[in-house]
N, C-alpha and C positions, 0 to 999 in steps of 0.2 A: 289870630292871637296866639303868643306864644305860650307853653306852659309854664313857663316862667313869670309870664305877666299875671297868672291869673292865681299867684300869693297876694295880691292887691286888685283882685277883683272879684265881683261874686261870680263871673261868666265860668260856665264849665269848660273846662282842659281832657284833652284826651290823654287816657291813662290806662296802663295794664300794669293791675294790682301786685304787688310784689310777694304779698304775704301768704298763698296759698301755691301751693304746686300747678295747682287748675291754671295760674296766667292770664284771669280772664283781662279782658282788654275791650269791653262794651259799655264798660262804663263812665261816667265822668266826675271831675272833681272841683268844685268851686272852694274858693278860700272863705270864707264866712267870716264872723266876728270872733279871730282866735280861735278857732276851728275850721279843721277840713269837712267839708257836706258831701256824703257822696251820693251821688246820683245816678240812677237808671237801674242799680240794686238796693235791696233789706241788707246786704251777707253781712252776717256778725263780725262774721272775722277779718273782714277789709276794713269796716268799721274799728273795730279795736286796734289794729295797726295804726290805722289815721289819729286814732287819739292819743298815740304816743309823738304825737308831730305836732306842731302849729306854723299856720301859717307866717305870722310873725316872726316865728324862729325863736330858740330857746336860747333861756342865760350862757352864758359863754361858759363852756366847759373846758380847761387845758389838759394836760397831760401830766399823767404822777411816775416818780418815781420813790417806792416805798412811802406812798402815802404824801408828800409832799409836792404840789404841785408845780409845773416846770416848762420849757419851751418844748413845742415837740420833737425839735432834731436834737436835743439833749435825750427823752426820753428812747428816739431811736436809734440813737449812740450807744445807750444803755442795755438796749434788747439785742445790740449784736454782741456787746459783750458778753451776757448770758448768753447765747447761741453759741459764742467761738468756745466758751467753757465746758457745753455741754459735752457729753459723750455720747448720750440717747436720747434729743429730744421727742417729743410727742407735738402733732399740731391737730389739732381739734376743735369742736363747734363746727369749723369750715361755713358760717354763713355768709357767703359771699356772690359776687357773680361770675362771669366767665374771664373776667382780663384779673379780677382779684385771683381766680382758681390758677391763670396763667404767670401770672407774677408768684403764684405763691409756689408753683412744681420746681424751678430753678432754684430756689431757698429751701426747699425740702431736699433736692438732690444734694443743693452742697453741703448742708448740716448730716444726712443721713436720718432723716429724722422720719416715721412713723406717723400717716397721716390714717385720718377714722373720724368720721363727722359724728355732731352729736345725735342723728340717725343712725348712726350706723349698724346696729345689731338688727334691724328691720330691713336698711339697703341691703344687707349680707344676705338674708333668707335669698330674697330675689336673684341675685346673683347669683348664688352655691346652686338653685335648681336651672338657673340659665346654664351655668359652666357645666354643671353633671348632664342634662338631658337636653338641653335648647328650649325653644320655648316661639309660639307663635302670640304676638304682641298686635294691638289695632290702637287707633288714635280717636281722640275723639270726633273728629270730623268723622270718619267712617263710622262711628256707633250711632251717630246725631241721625247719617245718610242711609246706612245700608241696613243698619242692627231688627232685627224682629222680634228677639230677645236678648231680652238682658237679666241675668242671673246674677245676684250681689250676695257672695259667701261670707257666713259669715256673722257681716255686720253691714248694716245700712251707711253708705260711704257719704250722704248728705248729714251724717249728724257732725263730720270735723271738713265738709267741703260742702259750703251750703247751696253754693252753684252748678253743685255736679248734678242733679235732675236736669236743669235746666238745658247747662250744655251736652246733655244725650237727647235734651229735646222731649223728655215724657211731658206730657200735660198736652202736646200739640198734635194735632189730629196725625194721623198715621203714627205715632210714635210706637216703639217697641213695647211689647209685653214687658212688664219689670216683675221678678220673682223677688225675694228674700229668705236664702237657706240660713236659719238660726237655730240654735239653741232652744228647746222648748223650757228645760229649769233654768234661773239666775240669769233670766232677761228682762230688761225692760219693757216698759210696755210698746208694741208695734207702733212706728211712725203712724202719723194721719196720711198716708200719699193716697189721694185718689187712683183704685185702678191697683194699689199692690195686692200682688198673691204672696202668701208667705209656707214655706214648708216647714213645720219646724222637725228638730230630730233628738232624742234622747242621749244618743251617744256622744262621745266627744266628738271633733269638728275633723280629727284625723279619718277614726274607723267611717264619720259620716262620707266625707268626700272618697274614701277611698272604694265602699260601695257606691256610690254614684258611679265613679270611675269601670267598675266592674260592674254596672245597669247597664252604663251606655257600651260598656264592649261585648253586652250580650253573655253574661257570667250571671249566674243565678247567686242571689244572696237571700233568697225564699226565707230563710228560716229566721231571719231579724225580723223586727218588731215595725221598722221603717221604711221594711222593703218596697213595701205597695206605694208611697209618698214618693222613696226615690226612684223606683221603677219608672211612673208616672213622668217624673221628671223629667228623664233619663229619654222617655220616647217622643216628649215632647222637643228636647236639644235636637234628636232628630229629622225633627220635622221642620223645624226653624232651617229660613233661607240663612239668616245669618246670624248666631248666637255668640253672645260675649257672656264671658265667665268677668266679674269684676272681683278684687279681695283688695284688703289694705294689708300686709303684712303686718303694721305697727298695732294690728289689732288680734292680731293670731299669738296664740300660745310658742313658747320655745320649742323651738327645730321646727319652725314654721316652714323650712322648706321640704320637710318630707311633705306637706300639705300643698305647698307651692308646686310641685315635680306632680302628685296627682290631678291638679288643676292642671295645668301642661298635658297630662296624659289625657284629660277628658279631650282636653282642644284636639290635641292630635289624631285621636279614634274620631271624631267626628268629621275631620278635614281629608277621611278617605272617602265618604262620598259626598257633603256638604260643605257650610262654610262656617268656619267658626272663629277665635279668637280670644284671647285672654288683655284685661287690662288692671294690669298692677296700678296702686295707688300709692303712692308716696314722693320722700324725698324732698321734702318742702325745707325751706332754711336753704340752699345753697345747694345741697346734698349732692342730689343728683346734676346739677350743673359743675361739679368739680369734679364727681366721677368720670362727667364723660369729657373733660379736659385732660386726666389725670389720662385716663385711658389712651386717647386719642395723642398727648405725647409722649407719654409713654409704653404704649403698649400692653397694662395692668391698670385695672381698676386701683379702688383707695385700699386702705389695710395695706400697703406693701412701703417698700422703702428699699434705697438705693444704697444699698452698703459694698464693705469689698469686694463681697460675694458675687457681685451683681446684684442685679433689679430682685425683689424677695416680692413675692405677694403670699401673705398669711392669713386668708380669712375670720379662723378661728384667735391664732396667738397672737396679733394685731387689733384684739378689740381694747378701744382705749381704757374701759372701765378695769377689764381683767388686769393692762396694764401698770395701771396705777396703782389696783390692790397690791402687787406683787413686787410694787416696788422697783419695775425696770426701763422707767425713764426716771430721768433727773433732772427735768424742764418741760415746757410746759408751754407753748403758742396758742392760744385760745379766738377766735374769729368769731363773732356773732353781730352784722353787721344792722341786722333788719329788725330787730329792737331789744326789750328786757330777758328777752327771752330765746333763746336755753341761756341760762349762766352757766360761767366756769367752776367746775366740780370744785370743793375745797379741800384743800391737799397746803401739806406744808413746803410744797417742791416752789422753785424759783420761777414767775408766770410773766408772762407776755398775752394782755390782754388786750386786743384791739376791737372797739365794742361800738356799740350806743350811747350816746351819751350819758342814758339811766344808771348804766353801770358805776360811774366815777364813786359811789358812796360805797355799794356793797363789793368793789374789789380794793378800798383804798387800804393798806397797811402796808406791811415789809415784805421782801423779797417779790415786789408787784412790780410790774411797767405796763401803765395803763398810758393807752392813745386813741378817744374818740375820734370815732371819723364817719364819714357822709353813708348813709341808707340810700343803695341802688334804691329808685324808681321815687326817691321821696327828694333828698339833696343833692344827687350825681343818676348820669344819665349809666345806663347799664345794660345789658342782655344776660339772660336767663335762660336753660332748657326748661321745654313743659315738660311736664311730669310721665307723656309717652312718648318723651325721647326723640320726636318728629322734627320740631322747630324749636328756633335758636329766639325767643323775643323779645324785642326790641324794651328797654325801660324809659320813661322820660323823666325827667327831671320834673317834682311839682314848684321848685323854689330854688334860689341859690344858694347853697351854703359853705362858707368859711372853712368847714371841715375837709380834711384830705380823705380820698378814696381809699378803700383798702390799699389797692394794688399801686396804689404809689407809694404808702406807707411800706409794704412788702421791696419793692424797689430800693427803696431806698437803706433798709434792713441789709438786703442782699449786698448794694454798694459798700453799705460801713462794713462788711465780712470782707469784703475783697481790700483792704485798708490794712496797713501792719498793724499791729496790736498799740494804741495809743496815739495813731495819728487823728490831730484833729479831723473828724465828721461832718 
């Protein structure tokens, strides 16, 4: 049976869930009564994804321009117009897949336009300590197979990825030791996980990893309060065949990569005579599948843009929040393909909103060009990066939908710019 057929049947469809960075793909999905059943997980948040869908398919949403609703190649006549007008666009949200992040680099080079997902002040940590110091990275197939320990800084990564014990495999016999380095003030209470140790530390989450850091390279920090917990730690990462450091950046305080670079330096003191490894979490929405499009055609991660200069990559001056306070665009591409959520900042600048269908109410007014379109892995088939960067995953289609793909919409954007100013579209 195809996944297509099973919008009209209760049989489950094989499915890799779009809505978490995780990718998982072991589960299944039958079409129920106006509802998607997912099957062979609890996780909340595939769950919630799903219930922005039905199988039946939703009311017909069209395309607006300035709040009046319209044909869609009217509205994308409309959105290159705004583009050819611009001087400094901005394209953001960026939730997409990999042929949308490909269709969207060629539209971005020829506007000049400043690209920064609605992650992106958390992609950025990760990056700015890969570019400053390198960084040794593992997948989860290796943490599931190899891992002895697993050390989670921080914050417990099953509170916003509820499949992530599972896909490291804790709970099954030989699985790895799992820690938790927290905060002892202004924490919640400790997950239930059978089997977790937790260390907690008084200090902030900087000075804490930065002695860890100086535990495991054999640097005395005796005279703190937490030395004995990270000491302890510290000789246990060395004892481990093979330890992962896991962190979510989007859960770390600002200039999360000075914290990120001393995770990196634990791995790397320990990878002179054992084995160790770091795995960053994040990037969910698109994020990290366009960065490493963006990259890989470019050359440069996101934050940069193609001006006369050449290729500019700006980590910092390229954050899109900073530059919409400052007032240095004057437009606005907005992408969120994979449902209500992130929406487009509100700003009085002139938008191109290509979204969810949900959005059509909260972006309809003036100076808008709104154009829903089809959700990789739900109404169009798609690929995706996981979240460590390994593999490219396949998306299936649960149903057929009417709506156009990002990256056709984006094509078709790029055609109307390459048209003289006024030729029919």
């Amino acid at each position: 049976m195809s996944a297509l057929e099973s919008s009209s049947s209760h049989a489950p469809a094989p499915w890799t869930c779009p809505f978490c960075p995780l990718l998982c793909d072991s589960f299944s999905v039958a079409g129920g009564e106006g509802a998607w059943v997912l099957e062979g997980s609890d996780c909340a948040r595939a769950r919630s994804g799903l219930s922005r869908f039905s199988p039946a398919g939703a009311p017909a949403v069209r395309a607006q321009i300035d709040g009046v609703d319209c044909e869609t190649q009217a509205a994308i006549a409309a959105a290159a117009r705004l583009l050819a007008a611009s001087r400094q666009p901005l394209f953001g949200g960026l939730g997409t897949d990999a042929a949308g992040a490909r269709a969207l680099y060629p539209l971005a080079c020829r506007t000049g336009a400043i690209c920064d997902p609605a992650g992106g002040v958390s992609l950025m940590q990760s990056l700015r300590a890969l570019q400053d110091r390198g960084a040794f990275t593992t997948t989860l197939a290796e943490v599931r197979t190899r891992a002895d320990l697993i050390v989670c800084v921080g914050s417990m990564p099953s509170e916003r990825y509820p499949e992530f014990l599972r896909r490291c495999g804790i709970g099954e016999d030989g699985a790895a030791r799992l820690v938790l380095l927290q905060p002892a003030a202004g924490q919640a209470a400790a997950p239930a996980i059978a089997g977790l140790e937790i260390v907690q530390f008084e200090a902030d989450l900087f000075d804490t990893v930065a002695m860890l850091a100086a535990s495991v390279a054999g640097r005395s920090v005796a005279s703190h309060a937490a030395a004995g917990a990270l000491g302890k730690l510290a000789g246990e990462l060395h004892l481990a065949k093979y330890a992962v450091l896991v962190y979510e950046a989007g859960q770390m305080p600002s200039q999360a990569a000075l914290i990120i670079e001393a995770i990196n330096r634990i791995v790397s003191t320990l990878n002179l005579k054992t084995r160790a490894a770091a795995l960053p979490l994040g990037g969910g929405d698109g994020a990290s599948t366009v960065n490493a499009v963006f990259t890989w055609l470019g050359g440069l991660p996101l934050r940069s843009r193609a001006s006369p200069a050449g290729l500019e990559h700006e980590p910092l001056r390229f954050d899109a929040q900073r530059l919409l306070a400052d007032g240095a665009v004057d437009a606005l591409l907005w992408i969120a393909s994979f449902g209500s959520e992130p929406g487009p900042p509100q700003t009085d600048l002139p938008r191109i909103v290509l979204g969810h269908p949900a959005f059509a109410d909260a972006v309809r007014g003036s100076t808008t060009v709104f154009i829903p379109v089809a959700t990789p892995g739900i109404g169009s088939a798609g690929h995706l990066f996981r979240m460590d960067g390994s593999v490219l995953m396949p998306l299936r289609a649960l149903k057929a939908d009417p709506l156009p793909a990002v990256a056709d919409v984006l094509k078709r954007i790029t055609q109307a710019l390459q048209q003289p100013l006024g030729a029919d579209t």
